[in-house]
C-alpha positions in Angstrom: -0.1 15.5 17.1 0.6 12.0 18.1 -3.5 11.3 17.7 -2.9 12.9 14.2 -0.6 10.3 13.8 -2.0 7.1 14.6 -5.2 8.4 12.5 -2.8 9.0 9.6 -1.3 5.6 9.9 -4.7 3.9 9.6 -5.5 5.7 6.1 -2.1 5.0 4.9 -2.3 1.0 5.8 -6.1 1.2 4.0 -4.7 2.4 1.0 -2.0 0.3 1.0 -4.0 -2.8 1.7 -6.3 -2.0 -1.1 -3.5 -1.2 -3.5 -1.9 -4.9 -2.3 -4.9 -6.4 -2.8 -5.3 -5.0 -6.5 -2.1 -6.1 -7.4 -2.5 -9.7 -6.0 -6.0 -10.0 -8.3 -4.3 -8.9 -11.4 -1.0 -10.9 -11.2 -3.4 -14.0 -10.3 -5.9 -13.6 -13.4 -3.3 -11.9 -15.9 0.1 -13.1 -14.5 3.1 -11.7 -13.1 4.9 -9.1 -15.2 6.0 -5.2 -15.0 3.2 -4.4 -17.4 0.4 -5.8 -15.4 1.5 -4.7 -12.1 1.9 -1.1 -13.7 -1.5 -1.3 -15.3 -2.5 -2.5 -11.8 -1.2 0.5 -9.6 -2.7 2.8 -12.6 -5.6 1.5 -12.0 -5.8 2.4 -8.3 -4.3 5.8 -8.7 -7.3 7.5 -9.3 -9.5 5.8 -6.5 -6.3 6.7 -4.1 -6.0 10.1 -5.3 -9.3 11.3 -5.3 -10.1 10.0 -1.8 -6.4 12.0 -0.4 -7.6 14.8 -2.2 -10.9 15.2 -0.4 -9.3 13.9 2.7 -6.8 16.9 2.5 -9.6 19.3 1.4 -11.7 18.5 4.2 -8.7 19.2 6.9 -7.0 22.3 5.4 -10.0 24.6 6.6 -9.2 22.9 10.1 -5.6 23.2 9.9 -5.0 27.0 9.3 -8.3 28.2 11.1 -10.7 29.1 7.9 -14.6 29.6 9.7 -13.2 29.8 13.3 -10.0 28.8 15.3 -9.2 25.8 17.6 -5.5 26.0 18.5 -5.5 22.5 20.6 -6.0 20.6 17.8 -4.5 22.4 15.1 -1.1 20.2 15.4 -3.1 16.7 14.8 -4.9 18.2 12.2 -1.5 19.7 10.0 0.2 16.1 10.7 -2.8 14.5 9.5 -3.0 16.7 6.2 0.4 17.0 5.2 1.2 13.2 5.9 -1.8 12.2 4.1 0.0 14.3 0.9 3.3 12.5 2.0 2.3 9.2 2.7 -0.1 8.6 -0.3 2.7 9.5 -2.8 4.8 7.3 -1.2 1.8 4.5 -1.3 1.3 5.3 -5.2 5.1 4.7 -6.1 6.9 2.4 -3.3 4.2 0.0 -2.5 4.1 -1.5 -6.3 8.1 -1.7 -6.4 8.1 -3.4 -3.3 5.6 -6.0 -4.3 7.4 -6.6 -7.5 10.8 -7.0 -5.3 9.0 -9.3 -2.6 7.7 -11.3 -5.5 10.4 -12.1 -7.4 12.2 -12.9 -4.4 9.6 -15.4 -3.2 10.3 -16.9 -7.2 14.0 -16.5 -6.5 13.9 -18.8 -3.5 11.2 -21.5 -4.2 8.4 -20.6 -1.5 4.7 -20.7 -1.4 3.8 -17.3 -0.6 1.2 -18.8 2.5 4.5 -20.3 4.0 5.7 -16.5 4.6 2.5 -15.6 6.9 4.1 -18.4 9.3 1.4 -21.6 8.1 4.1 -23.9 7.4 7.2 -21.8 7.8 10.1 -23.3 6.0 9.0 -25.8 3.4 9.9 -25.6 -0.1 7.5 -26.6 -3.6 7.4 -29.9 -4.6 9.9 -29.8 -7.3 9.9 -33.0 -9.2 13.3 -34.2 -10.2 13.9 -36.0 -13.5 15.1 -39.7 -13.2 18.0 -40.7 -15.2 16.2 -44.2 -16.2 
């Protein structure tokens, strides 16, 4: 079940780098605000459903033994399955919300968002002060 596992965790980081990505594009071109990054994740639901859906269809016949029976890897194939049902829901709801929190917070607190992958760790915007002259 552990191979199950790391198999599952690959899909789920796919998906969410795809829905990340989506969202980065649309707050770019359209700007930040709830309404685009909800138009954004709607947009991807039915990509990210449709390819779960399949995924899971393809499995279950594995899973509980439909056209013949192999027991050793009936575990890996159930933890891939179910945690593809599991994981994607969480990937269709948490991932946006997070990205909205992680945004804001990167507005909250003045950074570029290429200092957070470690480039220039630390340094602040340009802000330019007005002069009292």
């Amino acid at each position: 079940s552990l191979l199950g596992m790391l198999g599952l965790i690959g899909v789920i980081v796919n998906d969410t780098i795809v829905m990340i990505d989506h969202l980065n594009e649309n707050c770019r071109s359209r700007g930040f605000s709830i309404d685009v990054m909800s138009t954004a994740a709607a947009e991807r639901f039915r990509p990210v459903i449709l390819t779960t859906l399949t995924t899971f269809a393809g499995l279950i016949p594995t899973a509980y033994g439909f056209g013949g029976d192999i027991p050793s890897i009936r575990p890996m194939v159930l933890v891939m399955a179910w945690g593809l049902i599991f994981c994607t829901t969480i990937t269709l709801g948490f991932t946006p919300v997070l990205y909205s929190i992680a945004s804001k917070a990167v507005k909250l607190t003045n950074l570029e968002p290429e200092n957070l992958l470690g480039k220039k760790a630390g340094t602040k915007r340009n802000v330019k002060k007005e002069s009292k002259a």
